[in-house]
C-alpha positions in Angstrom: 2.7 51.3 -121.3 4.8 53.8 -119.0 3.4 54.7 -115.7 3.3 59.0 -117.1 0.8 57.6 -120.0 -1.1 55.9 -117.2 -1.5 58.8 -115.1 -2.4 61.3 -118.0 -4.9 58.8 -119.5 -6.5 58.7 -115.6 -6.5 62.5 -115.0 -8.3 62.7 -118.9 -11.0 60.1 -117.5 -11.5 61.9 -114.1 -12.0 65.5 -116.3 -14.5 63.9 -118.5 -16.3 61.9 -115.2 -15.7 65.3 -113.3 -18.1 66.5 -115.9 -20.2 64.2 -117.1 -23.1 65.1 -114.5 -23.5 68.5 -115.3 -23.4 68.4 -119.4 -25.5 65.4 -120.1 -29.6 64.8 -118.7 -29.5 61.6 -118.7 -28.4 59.4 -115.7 -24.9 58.5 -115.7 -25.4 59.2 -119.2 -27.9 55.8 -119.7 -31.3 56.7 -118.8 -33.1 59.4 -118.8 -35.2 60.7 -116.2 -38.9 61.7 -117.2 -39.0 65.2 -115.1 -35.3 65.9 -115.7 -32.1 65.6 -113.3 -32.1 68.0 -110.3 -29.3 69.4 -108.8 -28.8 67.0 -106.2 -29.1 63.7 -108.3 -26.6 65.3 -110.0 -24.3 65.3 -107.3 -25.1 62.2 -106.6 -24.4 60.9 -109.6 -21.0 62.7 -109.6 -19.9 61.9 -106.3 -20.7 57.9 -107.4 -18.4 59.3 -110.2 -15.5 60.1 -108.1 -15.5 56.8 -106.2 -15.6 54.8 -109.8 -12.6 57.1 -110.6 -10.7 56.0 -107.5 -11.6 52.3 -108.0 -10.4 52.8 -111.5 -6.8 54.4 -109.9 -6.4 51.7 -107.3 -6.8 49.2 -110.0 -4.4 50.8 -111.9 -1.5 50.7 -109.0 -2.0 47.7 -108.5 -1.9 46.4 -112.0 1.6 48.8 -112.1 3.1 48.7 -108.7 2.2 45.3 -107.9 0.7 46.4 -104.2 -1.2 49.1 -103.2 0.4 51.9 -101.1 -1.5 52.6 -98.3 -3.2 56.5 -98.2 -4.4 58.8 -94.9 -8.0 60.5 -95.1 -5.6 63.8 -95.8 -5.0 61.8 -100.1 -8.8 61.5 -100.4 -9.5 64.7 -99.3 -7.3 66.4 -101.7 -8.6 63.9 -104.6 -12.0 65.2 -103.8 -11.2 68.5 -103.7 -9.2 68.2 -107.3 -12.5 66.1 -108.6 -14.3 69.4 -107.5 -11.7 71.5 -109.5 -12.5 69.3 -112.7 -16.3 69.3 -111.9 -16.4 73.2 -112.4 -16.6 74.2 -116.0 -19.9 71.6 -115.9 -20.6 73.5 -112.8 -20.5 76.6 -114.4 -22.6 75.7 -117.4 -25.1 74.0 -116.1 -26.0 76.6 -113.6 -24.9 79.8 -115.3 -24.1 79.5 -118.9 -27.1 77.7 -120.2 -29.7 79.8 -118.4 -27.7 83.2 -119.6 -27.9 81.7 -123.5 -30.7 80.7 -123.0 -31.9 83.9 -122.3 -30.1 85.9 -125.1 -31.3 83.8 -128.1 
């Protein structure tokens, strides 16, 4: 498998992660809760999400690369703010969307 396949199957599985949270009720998409998921276990549940993503990527290098190349706090940040950027059309729904058609049907 070529390393561009690799990297376009992990940014695929860090969109759907990104947006998992926000689309489903249940938690991490196993159980579900009996008074429903608030707003902040579901950024719990996505920010777990985000460090199962990077797990997944280290793995990944080091399966490819053979060695893991070491990252500054500057990598993680921007990975965070990109698994934000992915996060948003659950974001969006979850908080706008389904109350608006909710309201017009």
């Amino acid at each position: 498998m070529s390393s561009s396949v690799v990297v376009w199957f992990l940014v695929f599985i860090a969109l759907v992660l990104a947006n998992l949270p926000w689309f489903t009720e249940k938690l991490f998409a196993v159980k579900s809760l009996p008074e429903g998921k608030k707003f902040s276990t579901r950024l719990i549940e996505w920010f777990v999400f985000y460090f199962i993503i990077g797990s997944i990527a280290l793995g990944l290098e080091t399966k490819l690369n053979g060695a893991r190349h070491e990252q500054g706090w500057e990598f993680y940040v921007v990975t965070l703010c990109l698994f934000m950027v992915f996060a948003l059309p659950g974001v969006i729904f979850q908080i706008d969307l389904k109350h608006y058609l909710r309201t017009k049907s």
